[in-house]
FIMAR-249789 format. One record per residue: x, y, z of N, C-alpha, C, O in turn; residue in three letters. Coordinates in steps of 0.1 Angstrom, whole numbers, plus 5000, padded with zeros to 4 digits. Example, Ala and Ser with C-alpha at 12.3 -4.5 7.8 and 13.67 -1.06 7.14 Angstrom:
2
513249435078512349555078513249675078514249675085ALA
512849785071513749895071512950005079513450115080SER
This chain:
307
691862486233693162546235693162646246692662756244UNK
693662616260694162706267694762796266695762776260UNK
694662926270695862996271695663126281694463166283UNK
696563176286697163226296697463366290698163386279UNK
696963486297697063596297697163696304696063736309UNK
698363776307699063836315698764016312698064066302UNK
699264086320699364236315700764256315701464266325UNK
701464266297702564296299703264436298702364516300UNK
704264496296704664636298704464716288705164816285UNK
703164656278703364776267701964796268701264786278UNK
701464856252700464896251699164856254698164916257UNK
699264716254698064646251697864536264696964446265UNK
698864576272698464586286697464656296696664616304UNK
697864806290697164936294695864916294695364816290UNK
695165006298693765046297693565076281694465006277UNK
693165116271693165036260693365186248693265186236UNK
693465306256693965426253693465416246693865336237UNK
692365496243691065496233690765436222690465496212UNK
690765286225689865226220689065206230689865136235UNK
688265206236687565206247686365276237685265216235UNK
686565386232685665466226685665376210684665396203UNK
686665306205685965236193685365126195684665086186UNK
685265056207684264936216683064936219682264846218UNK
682865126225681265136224680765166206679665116201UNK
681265216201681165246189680665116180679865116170UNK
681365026185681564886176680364836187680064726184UNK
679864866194678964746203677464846199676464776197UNK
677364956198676365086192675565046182674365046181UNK
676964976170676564906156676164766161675064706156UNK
676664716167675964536168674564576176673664516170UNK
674164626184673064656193671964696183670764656184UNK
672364816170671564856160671264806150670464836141UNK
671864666152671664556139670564486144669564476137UNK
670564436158669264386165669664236162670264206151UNK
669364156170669064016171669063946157669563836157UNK
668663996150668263966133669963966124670263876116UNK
670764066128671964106126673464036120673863946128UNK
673964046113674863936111675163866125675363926136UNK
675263746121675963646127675263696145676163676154UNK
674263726148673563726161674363826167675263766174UNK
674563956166675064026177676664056171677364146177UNK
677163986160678263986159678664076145677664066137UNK
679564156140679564286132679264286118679964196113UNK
678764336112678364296096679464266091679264176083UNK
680864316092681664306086682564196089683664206084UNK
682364116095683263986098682163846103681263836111UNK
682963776094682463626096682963536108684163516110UNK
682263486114682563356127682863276120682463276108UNK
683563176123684163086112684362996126684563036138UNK
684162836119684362716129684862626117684662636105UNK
685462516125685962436114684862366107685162256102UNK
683762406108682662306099682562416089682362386077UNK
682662526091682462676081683662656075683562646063UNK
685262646082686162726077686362696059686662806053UNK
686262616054686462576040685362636034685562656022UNK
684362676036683362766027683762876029684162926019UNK
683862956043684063086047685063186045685063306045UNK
686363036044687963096043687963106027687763196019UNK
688462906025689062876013688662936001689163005992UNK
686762866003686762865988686563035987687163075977UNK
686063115993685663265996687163335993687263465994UNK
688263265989689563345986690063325970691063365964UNK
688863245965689463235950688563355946688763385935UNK
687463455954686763575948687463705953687463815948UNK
688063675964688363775973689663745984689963625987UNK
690063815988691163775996690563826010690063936012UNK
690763696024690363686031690963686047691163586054UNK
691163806051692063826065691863726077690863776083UNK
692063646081691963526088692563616103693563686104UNK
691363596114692063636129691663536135690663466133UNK
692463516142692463376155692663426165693663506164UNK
692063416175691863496189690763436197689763376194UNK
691363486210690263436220689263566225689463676231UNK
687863506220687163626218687163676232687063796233UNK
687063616244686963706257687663736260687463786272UNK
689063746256689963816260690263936263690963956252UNK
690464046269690564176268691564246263691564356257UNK
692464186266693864226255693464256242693764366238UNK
693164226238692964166221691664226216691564246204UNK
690964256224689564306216689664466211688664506204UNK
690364546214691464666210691664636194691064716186UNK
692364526189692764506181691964446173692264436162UNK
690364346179690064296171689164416166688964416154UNK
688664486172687764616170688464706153687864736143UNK
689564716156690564776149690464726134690264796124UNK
690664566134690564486125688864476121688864396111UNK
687764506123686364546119686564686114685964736105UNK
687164736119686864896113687364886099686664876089UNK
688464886100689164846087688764736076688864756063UNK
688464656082687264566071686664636068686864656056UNK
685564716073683864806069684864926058684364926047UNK
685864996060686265116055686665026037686365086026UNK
687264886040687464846027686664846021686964876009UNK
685564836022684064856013684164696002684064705989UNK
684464576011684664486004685864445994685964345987UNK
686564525995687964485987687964385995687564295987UNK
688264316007688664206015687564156023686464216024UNK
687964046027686964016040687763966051688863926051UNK
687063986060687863946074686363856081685163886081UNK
687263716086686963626089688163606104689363646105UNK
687063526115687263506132686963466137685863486143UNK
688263356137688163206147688763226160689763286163UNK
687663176167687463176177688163076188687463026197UNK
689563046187690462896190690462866202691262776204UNK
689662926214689362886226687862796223687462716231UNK
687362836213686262736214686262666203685162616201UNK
687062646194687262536185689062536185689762616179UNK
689462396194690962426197691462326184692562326180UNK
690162226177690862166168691262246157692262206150UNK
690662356154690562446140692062506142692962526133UNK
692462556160693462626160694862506163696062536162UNK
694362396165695262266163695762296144696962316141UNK
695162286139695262266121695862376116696462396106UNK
695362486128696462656122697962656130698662756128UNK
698262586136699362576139700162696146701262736143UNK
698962756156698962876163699962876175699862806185UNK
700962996173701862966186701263116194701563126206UNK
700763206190700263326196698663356194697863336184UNK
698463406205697063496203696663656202696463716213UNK
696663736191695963656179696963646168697763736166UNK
696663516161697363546146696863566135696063486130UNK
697263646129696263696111697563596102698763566103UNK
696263556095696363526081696163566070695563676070UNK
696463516060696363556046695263476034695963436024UNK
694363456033694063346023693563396012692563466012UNK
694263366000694063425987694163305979695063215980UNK
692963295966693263185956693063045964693362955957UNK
692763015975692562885984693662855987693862745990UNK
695162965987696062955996696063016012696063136013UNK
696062936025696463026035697563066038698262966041UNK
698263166039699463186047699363286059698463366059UNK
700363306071700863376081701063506077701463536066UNK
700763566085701163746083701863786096702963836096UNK
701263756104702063846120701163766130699963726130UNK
702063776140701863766153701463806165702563826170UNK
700763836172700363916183699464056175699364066163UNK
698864166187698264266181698764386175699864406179UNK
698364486165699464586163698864746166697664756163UNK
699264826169698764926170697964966155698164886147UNK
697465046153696265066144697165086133697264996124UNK
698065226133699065266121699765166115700065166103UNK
700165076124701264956117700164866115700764766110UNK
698864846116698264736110697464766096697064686088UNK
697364886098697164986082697964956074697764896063UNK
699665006079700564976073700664826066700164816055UNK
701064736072701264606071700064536062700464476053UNK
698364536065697464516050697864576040697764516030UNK
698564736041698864816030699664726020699664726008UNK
700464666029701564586017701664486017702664436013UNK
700664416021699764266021699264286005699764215996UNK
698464366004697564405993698364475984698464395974UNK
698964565982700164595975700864455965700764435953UNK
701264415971702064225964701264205961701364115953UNK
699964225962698764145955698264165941697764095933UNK
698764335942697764405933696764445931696264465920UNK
696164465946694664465945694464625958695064615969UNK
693964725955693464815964692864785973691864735969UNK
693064795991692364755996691364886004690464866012UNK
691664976000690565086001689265065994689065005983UNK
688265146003687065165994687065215981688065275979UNK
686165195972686165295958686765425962687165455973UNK
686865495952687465685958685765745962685565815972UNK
684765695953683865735954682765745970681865805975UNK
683465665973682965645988683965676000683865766008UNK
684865595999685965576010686265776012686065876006UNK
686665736026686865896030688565906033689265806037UNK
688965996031690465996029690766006047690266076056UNK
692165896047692165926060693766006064694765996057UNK
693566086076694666196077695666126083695766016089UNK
696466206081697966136082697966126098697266186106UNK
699166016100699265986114700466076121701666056117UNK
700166146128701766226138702366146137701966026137UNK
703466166135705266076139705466016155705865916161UNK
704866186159705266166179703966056178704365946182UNK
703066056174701765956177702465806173702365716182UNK
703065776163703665666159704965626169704965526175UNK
705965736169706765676180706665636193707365556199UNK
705165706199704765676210704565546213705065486223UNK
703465486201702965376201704065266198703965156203UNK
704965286191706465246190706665186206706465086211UNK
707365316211707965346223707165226238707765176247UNK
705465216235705365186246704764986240704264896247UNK
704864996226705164856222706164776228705864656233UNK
707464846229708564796237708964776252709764696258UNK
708164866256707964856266708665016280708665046292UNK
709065056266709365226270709065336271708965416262UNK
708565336286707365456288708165576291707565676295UNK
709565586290709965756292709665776280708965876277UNK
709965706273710265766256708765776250708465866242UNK
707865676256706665696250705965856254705465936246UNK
706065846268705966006274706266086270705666186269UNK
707466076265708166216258707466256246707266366244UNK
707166146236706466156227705366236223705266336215UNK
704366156235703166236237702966366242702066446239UNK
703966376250704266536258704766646247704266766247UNK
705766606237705666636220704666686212704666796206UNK
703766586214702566586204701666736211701366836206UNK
701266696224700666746232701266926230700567026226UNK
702366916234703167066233702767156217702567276215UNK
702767056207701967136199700567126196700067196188UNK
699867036202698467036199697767006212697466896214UNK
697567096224697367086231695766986237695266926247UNK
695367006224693866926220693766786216692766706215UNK
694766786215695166616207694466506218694866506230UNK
693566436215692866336223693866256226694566266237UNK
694066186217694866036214696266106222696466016230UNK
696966176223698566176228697666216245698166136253UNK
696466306249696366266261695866146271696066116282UNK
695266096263694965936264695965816268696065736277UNK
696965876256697965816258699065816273699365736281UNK
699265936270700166026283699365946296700065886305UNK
698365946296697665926307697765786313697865756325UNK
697665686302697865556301699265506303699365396308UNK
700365566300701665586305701665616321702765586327UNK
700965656326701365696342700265636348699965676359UNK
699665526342698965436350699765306349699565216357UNK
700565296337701365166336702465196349702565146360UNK
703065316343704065336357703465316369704165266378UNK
702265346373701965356386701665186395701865146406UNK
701165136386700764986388701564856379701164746376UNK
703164916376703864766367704164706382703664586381UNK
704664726393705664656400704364656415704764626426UNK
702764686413702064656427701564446425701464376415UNK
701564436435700964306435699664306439699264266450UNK
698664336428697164326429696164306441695564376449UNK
696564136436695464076448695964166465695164196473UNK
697164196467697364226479697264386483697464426494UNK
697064446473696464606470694964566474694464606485UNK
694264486464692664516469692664456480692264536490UNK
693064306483692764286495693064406511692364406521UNK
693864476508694564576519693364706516692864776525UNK
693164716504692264846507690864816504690164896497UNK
690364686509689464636510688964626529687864636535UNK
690064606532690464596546690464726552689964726563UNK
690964816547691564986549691165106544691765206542UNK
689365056540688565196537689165346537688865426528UNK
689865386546690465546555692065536545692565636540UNK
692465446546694065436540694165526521694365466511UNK
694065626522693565706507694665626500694165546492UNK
696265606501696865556491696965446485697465426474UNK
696265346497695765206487694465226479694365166468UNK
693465306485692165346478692665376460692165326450UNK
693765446460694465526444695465396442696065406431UNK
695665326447696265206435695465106434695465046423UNK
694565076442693465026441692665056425692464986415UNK
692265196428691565266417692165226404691665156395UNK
693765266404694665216390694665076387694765006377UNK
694565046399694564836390693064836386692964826374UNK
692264856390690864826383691264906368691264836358UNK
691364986369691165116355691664996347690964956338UNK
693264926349694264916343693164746335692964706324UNK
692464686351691864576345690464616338689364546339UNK
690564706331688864716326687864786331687064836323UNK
687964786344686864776352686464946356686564986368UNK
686165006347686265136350685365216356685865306363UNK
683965196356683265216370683365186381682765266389UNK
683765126383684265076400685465116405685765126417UNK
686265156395687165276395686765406402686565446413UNK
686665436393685265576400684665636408684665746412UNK
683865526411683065476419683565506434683065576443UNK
685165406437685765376445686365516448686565536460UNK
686765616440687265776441686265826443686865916448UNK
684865856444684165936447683765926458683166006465UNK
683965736460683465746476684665786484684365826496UNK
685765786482687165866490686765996489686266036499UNK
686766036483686166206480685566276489685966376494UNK
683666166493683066136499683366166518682966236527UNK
684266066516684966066534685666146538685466186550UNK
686766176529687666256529687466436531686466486526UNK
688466496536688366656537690166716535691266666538UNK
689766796529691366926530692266836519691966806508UNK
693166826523694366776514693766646511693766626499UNK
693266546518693566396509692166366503691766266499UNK
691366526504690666516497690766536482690166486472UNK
691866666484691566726470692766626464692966636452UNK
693366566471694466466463693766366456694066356444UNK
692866296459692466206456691066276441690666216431UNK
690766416446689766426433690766486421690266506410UNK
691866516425693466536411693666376404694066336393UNK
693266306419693966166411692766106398693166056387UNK
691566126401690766116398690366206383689766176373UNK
690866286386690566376370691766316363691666286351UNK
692766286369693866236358693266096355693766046345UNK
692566016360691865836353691065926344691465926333UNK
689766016347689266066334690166096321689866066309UNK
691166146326692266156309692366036300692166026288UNK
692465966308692565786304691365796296691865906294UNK
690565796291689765786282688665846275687765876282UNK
688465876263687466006254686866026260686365956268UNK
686866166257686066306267684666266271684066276281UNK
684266206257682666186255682166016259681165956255UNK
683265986269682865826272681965836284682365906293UNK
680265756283679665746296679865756307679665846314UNK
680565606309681365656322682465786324683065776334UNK
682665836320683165956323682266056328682066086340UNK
681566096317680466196325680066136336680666186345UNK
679266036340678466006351679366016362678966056373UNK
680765956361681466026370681666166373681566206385UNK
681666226367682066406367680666426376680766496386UNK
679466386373678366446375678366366395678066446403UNK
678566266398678966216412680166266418680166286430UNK
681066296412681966376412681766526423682166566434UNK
680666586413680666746415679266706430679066776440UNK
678866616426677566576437678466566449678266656458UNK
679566466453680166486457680866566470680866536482UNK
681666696460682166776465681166866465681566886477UNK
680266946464679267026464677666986473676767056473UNK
């Protein structure tokens, strides 16, 4: 199964507004499991499933348990935000459920028989029934929400025992409307949100992450990529393609070479389009947890740098 994937004007277009930091987190745990590790590398908490598995893995595995079905294309970068999201939440259930992930770029017959019009789509399989839940990815709060009342109609808790499970704190409203706000594709409103949140918690990770990720969408919805890099590929000295340059990489992933690309401006640069470009550059740090590698090692080239 082909499929085609764009950066569209909401969240999960963005740079991935800290999930970035639940990625290393989730890759920390597969790396600690070692070669030996479920499913080679892949998370204790979720099953690979192919259509020679799916009927042991899915079906009959839902007359014990009820079994979250994701279909996605695992290299996708959109989506691994969400699929990370969808592991956490599995491990936190402490087995009330299982989550199972097909893989429909590399078995397109399994995603032929699921009758997939989006990537990714969750399912439901309970009792060796499958059914549909939703479409596309959801921000974390609403996919809490939405298992909440999957499991609810069920009758079954999908939290850990009390004895284990850790109670989780409530979500801000501005944090929810934000993520609302730039679902749709409305980044004043999403801004305002966060600038909200922020005005009373001036510490709040997630609303500056966010905020941050907001003015990198604005900065790069209407550039035409390939003709950004190719021009400041061409135009070393030109600082303001060097800083949209810098934002499409950020925006595509690619966050050291981001970096990288601002410190060598930094580098050449003196007086004003110096210190412009090391402002632009602390604001891509915002973009993502304080305590992410590439962050520091930037800061530390950074200060090498200018010093």
């Amino acid at each position: 199964m082909a499929a085609e994937f764009s950066r569209p004007g909401s969240l999960y277009g963005a740079i991935d507004l800290g999930a970035r930091k639940q990625a290393l987190e989730a890759q920390a745990r597969r790396e600690a499991a070692g070669p030996g590790g479920a499913g080679a590398g892949a998370s204790s908490t979720v099953v690979e499933v192919t259509s020679a598995t799916f009927n042991a893995d899915v079906v009959e595995r839902s007359l014990t348990v009820p079994v979250i079905v994701e279909a996605t294309v695992r290299r996708a970068e959109q989506v691994q935000q969400f699929s990370n999201t969808l592991e956490k939440l599995a491990a936190e259930a402490g087995g009330a459920w299982a989550l199972a992930r097909v893989d429909v770029e590399a078995d397109p017959q399994l995603a032929q028989a699921l009758r997939m019009r989006a990537v990714p789509t969750v399912y439901l399989a309970f009792q060796g029934q499958l059914m549909p839940l939703f479409e596309g990815p959801l921000p974390e709060a609403q996919l809490r929400q939405a298992l909440a009342q999957v499991f609810e109609q069920l009758g079954i808790e999908p939290a850990a025992p009390a004895e284990t499970a850790e109670a989780e704190p409530p979500v801000d409203p501005d944090l929810l409307a934000a993520e609302a706000a730039m679902d749709q594709g409305d980044l004043d409103a999403a801004a305002a949100a966060y600038q909200r949140l922020l005005a009373r918690s001036p510490a709040d990770e997630a609303a500056r992450i966010g905020l941050a990720g907001v003015g990198l969408l604005r900065r790069t919805q209407h550039l035409d990529e390939a003709d950004v890099l190719r021009r400041a590929a061409a135009d070393p000295a030109d600082v303001d393609l060097q800083l949209q340059a810098a934002d499409l990489e950020m925006m595509n992933g690619k966050v050291d070479e981001a970096f990288d690309r601002l410190v060598g401006v930094v580098r050449r640069t003196r007086e004003g389009d110096r210190d412009r470009v090391r402002v632009h550059l602390l604001g891509l740090f915002d973009a993502l947890p304080a305590d992410d590698p590439s962050v520091s090692r930037a800061r530390r080239a950074l200060a090498s740098a200018l010093f």
